[in-house]
DRENMIKE-189277 format. One record per atom (N, C-alpha, C, CB): residue number from 1; atom name; x, y, z. Coordinates in steps of 0.001 Angstrom, whole numbers. Atoms other than C-alpha are relative to their C-alpha. Glycine has a CB too. Example, Ala and Ser with C-alpha at 12.3 -4.5 7.8 and 13.67 -1.06 7.14 Angstrom:
BEGIN
num 1	atome N	u 890	v -1190	w 0 $
num 1	atome CA	u 12300	v -4500	w 7800 $
num 1	atome C	u 900	v 1200	w 0 $
num 1	atome CB	u -992	v 27	w 1246 $
num 2	atome N	u -820	v -1190	w -60 $
num 2	atome CA	u 13670	v -1060	w 7140 $
num 2	atome C	u -770	v 1090	w 730 $
num 2	atome CB	u 414	v 462	w -1415 $
***
This chain:
BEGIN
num 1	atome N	u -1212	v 139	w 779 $
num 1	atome CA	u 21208	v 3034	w -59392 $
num 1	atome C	u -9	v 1082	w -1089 $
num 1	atome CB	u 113	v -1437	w -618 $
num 2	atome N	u 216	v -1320	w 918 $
num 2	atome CA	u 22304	v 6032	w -61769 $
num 2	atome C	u -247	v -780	w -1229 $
num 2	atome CB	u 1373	v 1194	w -145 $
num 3	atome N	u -129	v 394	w 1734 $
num 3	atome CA	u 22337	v 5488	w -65464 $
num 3	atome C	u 1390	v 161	w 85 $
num 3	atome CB	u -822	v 1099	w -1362 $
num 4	atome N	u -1851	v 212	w 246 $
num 4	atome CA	u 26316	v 5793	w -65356 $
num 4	atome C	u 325	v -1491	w 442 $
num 4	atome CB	u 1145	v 1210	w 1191 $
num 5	atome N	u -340	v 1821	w -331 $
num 5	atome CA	u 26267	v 2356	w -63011 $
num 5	atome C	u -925	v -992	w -741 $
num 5	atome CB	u -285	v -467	w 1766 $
num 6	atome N	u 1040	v 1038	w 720 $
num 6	atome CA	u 23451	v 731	w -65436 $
num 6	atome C	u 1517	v 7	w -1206 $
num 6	atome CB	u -2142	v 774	w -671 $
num 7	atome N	u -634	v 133	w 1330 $
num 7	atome CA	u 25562	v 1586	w -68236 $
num 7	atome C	u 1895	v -841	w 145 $
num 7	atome CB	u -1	v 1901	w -671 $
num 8	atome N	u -948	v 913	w 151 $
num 8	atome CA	u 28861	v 250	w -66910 $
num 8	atome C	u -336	v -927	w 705 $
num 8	atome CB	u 1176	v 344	w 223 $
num 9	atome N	u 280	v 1487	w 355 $
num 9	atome CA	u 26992	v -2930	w -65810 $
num 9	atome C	u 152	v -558	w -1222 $
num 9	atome CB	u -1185	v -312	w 236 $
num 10	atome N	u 323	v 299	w 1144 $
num 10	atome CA	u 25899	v -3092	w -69280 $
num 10	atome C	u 1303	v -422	w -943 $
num 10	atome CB	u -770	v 1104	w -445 $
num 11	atome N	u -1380	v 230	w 367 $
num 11	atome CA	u 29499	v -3004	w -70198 $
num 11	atome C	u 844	v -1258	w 287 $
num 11	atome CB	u 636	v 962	w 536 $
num 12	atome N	u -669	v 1234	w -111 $
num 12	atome CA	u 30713	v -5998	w -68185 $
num 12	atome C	u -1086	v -1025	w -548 $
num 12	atome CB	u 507	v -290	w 1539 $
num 13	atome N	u 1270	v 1445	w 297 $
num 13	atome CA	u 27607	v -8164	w -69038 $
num 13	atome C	u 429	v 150	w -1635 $
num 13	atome CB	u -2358	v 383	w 465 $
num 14	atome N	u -204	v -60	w 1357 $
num 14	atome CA	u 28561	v -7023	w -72785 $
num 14	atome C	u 1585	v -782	w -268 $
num 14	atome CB	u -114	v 1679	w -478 $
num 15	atome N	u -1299	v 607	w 255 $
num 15	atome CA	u 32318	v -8078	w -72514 $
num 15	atome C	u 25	v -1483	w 476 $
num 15	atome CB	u 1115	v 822	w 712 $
num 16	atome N	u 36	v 1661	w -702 $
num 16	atome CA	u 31442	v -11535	w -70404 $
num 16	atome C	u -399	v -800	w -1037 $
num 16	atome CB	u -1136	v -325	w 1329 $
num 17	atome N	u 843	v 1089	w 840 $
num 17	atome CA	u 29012	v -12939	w -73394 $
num 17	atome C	u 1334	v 563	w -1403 $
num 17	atome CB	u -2368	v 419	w -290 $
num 18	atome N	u -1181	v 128	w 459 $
num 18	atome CA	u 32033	v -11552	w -75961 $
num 18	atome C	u 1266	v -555	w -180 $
num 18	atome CB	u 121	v 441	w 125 $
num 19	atome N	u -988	v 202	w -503 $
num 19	atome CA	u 34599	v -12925	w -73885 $
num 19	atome C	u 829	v -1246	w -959 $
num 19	atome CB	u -365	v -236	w 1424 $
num 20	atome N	u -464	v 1273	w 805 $
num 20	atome CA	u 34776	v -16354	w -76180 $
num 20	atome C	u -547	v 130	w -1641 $
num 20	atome CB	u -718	v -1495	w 800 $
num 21	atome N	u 669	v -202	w 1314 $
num 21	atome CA	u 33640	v -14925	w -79574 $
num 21	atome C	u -749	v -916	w -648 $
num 21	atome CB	u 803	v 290	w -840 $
num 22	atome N	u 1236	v 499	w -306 $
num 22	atome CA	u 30926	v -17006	w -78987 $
num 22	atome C	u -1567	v 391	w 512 $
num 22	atome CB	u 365	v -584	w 635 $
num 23	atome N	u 937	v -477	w -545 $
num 23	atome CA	u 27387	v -15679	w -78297 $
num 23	atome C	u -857	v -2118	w -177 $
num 23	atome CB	u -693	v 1786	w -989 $
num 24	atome N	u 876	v 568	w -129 $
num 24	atome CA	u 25042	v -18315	w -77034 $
num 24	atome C	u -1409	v 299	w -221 $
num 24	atome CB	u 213	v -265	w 810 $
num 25	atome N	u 1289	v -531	w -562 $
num 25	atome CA	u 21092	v -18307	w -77137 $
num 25	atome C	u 50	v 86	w 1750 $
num 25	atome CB	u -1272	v -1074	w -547 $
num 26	atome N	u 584	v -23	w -1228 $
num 26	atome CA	u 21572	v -18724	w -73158 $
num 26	atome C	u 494	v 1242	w 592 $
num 26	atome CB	u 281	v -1215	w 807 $
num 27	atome N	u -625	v -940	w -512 $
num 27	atome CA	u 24110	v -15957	w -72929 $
num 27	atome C	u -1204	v 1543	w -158 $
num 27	atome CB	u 1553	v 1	w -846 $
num 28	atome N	u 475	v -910	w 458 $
num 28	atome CA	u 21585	v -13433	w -74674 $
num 28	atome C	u -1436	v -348	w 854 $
num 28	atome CB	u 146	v 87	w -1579 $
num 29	atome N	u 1068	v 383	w -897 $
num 29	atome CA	u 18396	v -15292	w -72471 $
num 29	atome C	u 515	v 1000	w 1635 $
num 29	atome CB	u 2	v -2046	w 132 $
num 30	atome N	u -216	v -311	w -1270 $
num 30	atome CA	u 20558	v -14100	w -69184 $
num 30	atome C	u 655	v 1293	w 126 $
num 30	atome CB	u 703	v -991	w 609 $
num 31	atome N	u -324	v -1329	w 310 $
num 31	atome CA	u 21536	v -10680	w -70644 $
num 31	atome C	u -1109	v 658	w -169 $
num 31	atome CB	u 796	v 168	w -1069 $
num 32	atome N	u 1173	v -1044	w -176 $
num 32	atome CA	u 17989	v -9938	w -70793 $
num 32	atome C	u -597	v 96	w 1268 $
num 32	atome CB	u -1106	v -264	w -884 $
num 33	atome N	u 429	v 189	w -1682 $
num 33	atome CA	u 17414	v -11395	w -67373 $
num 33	atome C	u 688	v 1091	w 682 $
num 33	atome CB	u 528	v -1543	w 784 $
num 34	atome N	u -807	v -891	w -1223 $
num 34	atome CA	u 20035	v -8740	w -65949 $
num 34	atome C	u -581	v 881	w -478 $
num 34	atome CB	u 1649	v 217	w 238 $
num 35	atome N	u 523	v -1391	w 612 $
num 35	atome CA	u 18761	v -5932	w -68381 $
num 35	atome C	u -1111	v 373	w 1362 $
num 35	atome CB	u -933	v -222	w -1871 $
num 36	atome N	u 1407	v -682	w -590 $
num 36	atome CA	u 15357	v -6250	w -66564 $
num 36	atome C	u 198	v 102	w 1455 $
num 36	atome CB	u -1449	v -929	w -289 $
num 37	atome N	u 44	v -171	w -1652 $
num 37	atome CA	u 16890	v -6837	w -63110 $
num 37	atome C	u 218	v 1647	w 621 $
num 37	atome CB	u 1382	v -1018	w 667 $
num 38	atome N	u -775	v -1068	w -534 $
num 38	atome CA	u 18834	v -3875	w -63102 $
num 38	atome C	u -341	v 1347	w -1044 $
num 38	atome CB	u 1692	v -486	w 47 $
num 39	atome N	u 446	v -1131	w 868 $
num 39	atome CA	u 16610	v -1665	w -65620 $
num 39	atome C	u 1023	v 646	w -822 $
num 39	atome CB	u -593	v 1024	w 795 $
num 40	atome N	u -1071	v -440	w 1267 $
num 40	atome CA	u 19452	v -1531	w -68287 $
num 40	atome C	u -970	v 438	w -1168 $
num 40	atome CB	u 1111	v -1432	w -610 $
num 41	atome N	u 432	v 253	w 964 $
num 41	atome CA	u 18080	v -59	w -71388 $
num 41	atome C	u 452	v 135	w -1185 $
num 41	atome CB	u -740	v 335	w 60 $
num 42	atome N	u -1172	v 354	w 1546 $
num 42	atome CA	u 18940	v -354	w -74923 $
num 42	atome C	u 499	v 1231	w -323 $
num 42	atome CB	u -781	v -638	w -1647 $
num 43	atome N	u -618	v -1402	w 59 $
num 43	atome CA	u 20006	v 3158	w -74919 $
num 43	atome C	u 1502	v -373	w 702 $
num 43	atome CB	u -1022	v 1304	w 949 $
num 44	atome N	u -708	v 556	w -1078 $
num 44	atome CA	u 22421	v 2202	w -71660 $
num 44	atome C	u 1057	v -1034	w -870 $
num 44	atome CB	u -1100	v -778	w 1166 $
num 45	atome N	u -614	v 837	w 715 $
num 45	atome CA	u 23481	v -1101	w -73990 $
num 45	atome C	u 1068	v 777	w -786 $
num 45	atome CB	u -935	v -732	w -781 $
num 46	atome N	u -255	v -1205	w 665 $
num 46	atome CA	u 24390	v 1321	w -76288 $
num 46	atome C	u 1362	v 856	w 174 $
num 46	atome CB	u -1046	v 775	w 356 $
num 47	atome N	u -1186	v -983	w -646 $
num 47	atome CA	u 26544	v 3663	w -74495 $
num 47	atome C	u 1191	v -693	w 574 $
num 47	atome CB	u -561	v 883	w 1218 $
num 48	atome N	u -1017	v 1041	w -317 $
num 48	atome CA	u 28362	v 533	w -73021 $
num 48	atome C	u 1167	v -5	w -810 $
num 48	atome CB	u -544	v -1284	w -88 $
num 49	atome N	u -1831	v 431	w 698 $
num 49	atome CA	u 30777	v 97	w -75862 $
num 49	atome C	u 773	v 1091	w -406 $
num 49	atome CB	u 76	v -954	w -1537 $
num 50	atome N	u -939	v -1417	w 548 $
num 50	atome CA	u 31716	v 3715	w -75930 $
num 50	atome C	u 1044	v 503	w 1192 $
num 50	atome CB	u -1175	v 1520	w -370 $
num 51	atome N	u -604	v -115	w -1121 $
num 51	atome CA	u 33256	v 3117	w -72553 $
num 51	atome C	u 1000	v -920	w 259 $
num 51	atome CB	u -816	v 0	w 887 $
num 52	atome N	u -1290	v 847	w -188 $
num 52	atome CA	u 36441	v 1644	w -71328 $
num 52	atome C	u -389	v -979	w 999 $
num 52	atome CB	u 1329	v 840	w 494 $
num 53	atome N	u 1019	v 1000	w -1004 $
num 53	atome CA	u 36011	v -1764	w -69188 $
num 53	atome C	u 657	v 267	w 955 $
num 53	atome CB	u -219	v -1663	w -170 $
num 54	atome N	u -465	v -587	w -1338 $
num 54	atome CA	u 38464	v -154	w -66499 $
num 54	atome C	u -603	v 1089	w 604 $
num 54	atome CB	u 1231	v 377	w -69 $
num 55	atome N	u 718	v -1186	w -311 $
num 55	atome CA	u 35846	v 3046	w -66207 $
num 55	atome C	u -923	v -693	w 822 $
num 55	atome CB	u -602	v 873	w -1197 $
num 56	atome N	u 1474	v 450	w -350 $
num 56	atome CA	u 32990	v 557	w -65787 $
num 56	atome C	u 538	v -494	w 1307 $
num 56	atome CB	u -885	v -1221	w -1073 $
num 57	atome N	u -159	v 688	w -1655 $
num 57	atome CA	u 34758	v -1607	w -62881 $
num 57	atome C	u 86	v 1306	w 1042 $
num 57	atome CB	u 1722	v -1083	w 221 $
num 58	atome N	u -673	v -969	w -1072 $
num 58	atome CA	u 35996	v 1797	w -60997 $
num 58	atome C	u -1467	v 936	w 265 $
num 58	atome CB	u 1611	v 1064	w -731 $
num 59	atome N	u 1403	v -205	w -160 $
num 59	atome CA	u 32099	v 2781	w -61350 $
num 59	atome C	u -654	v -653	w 814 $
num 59	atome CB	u -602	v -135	w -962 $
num 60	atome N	u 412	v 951	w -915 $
num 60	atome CA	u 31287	v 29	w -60032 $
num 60	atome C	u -35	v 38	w 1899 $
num 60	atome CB	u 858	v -998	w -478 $
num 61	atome N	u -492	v 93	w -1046 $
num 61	atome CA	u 33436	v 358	w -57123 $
num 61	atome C	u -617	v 1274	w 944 $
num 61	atome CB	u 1442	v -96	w -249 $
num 62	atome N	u 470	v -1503	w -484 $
num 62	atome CA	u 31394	v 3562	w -56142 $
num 62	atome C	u -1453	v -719	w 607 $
num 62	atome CB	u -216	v 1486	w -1522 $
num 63	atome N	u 1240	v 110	w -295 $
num 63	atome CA	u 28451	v 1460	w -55656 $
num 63	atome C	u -63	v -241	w 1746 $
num 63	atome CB	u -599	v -1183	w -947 $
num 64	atome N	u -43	v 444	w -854 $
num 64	atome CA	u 27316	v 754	w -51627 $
num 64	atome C	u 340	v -1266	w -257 $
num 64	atome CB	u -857	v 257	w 569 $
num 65	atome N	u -613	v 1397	w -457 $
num 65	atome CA	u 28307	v -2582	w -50084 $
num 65	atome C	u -1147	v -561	w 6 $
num 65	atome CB	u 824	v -183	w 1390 $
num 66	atome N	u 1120	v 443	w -36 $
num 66	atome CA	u 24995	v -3667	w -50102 $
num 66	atome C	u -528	v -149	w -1680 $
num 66	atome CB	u -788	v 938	w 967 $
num 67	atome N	u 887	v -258	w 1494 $
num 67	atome CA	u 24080	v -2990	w -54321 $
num 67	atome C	u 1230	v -1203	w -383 $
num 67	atome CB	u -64	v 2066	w -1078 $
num 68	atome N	u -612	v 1202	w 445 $
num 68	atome CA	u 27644	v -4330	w -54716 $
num 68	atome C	u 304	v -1494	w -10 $
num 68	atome CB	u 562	v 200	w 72 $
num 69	atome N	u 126	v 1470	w 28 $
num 69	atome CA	u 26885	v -7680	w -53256 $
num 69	atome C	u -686	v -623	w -671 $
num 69	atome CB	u -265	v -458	w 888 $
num 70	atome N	u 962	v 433	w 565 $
num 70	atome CA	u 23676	v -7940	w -55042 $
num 70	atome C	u 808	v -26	w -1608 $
num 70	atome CB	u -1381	v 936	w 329 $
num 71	atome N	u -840	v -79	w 1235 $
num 71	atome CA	u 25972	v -7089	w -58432 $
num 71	atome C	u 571	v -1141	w 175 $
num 71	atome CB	u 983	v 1159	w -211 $
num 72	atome N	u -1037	v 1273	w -175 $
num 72	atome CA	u 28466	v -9617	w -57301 $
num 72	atome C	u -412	v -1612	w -34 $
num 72	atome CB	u 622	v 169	w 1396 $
num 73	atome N	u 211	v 949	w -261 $
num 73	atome CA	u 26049	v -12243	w -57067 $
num 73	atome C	u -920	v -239	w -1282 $
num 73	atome CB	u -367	v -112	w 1320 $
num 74	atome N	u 479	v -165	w 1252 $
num 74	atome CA	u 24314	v -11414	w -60469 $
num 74	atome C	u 1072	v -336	w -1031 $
num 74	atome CB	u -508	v 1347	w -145 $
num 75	atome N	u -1058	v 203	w 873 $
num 75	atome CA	u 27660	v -11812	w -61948 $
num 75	atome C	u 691	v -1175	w 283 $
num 75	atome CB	u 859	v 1047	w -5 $
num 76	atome N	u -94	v 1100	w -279 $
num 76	atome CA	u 28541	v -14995	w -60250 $
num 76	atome C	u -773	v -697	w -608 $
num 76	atome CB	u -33	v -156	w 1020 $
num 77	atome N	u 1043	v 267	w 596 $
num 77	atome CA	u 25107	v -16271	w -61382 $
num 77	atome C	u 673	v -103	w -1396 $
num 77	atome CB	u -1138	v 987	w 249 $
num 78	atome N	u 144	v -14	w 1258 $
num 78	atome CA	u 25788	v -15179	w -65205 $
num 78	atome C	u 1758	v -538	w -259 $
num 78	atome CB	u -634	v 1610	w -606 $
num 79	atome N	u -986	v 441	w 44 $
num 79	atome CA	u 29695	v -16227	w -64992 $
num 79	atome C	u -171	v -2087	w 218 $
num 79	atome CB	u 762	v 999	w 1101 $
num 80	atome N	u 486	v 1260	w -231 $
num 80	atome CA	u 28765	v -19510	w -63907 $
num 80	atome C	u -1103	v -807	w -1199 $
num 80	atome CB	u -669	v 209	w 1359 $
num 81	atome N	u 880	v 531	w 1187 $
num 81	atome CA	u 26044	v -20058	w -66596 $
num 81	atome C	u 745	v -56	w -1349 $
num 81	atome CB	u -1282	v 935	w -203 $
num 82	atome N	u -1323	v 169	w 1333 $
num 82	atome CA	u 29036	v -19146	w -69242 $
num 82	atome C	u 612	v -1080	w 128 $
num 82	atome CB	u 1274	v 1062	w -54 $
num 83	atome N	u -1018	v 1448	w -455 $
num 83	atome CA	u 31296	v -21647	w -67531 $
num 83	atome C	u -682	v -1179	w -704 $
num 83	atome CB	u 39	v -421	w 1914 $
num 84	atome N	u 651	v 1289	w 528 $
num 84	atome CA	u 28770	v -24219	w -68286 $
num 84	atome C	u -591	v -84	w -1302 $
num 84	atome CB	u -1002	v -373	w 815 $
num 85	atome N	u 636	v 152	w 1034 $
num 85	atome CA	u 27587	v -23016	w -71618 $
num 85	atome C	u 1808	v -353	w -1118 $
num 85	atome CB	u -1224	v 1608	w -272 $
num 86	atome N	u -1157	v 402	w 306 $
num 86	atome CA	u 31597	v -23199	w -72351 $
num 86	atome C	u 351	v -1227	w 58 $
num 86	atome CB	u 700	v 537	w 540 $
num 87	atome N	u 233	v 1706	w -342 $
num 87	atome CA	u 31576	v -26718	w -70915 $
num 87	atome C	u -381	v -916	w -1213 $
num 87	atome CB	u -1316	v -234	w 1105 $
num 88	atome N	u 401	v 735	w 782 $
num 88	atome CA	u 29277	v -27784	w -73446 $
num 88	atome C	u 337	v -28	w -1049 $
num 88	atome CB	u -847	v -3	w -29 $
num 89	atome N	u -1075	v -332	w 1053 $
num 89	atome CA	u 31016	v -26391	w -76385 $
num 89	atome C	u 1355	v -1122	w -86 $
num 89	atome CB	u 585	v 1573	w 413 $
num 90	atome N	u -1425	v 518	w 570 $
num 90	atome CA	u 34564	v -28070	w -75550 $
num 90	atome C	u -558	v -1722	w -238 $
num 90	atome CB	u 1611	v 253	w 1403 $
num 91	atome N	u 552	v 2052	w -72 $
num 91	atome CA	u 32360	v -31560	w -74761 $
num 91	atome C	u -385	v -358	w -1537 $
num 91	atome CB	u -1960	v -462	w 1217 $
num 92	atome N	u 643	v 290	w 1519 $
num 92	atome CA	u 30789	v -31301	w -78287 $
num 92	atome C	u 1041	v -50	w -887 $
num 92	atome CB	u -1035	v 1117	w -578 $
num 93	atome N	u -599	v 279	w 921 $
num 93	atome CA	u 34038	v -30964	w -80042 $
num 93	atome C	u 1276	v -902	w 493 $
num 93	atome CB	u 215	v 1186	w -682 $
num 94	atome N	u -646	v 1537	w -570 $
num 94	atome CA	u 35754	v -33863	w -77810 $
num 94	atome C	u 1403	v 830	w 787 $
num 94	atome CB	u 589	v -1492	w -1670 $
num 95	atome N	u -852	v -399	w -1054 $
num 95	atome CA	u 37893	v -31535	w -75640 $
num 95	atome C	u 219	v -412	w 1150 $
num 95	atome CB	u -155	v 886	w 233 $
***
């Protein structure tokens, strides 16, 4: 994977845990889990927010069909762990 597709990973994994101007401890536990999957580094982090989030998807879209499933299923994974860290949020204030 180049450093251009680390860095616009780094970009959607940065806008997903943003997304509810909410940071969790689990969101920042499974942002280090992808860092190390996909050898993001804090440089990479970094460069993320100097990029547009329509650059990063159309980066993306460059990847094989094979990296992008493994992406797709890393981001299912960490979308899914939001869902439920969102869950617990609306339950705690009787939503």
């Amino acid at each position: 994977m180049t450093k251009e597709q680390r860095t616009a990973i780094a970009r959607i994994i940065s806008d997903m845990i943003k997304a509810d101007n909410i940071i969790e401890e689990s969101e920042i536990r499974d942002m280090k889990r992808l860092m190390s999957e996909y050898s993001i580094t804090h440089q990479e982090m970094s460069d993320a927010r100097k990029i547009r989030f329509s650059y990063a998807v159309n980066t993306l879209k460059e990847l094989s069909i094979k990296k992008r499933k493994v992406s797709s299923q890393a981001s299912f994974w960490f979308l899914r762990s939001e869902g439920v860290a969102r869950s617990k949020r609306r339950a705690s204030l009787g939503l």
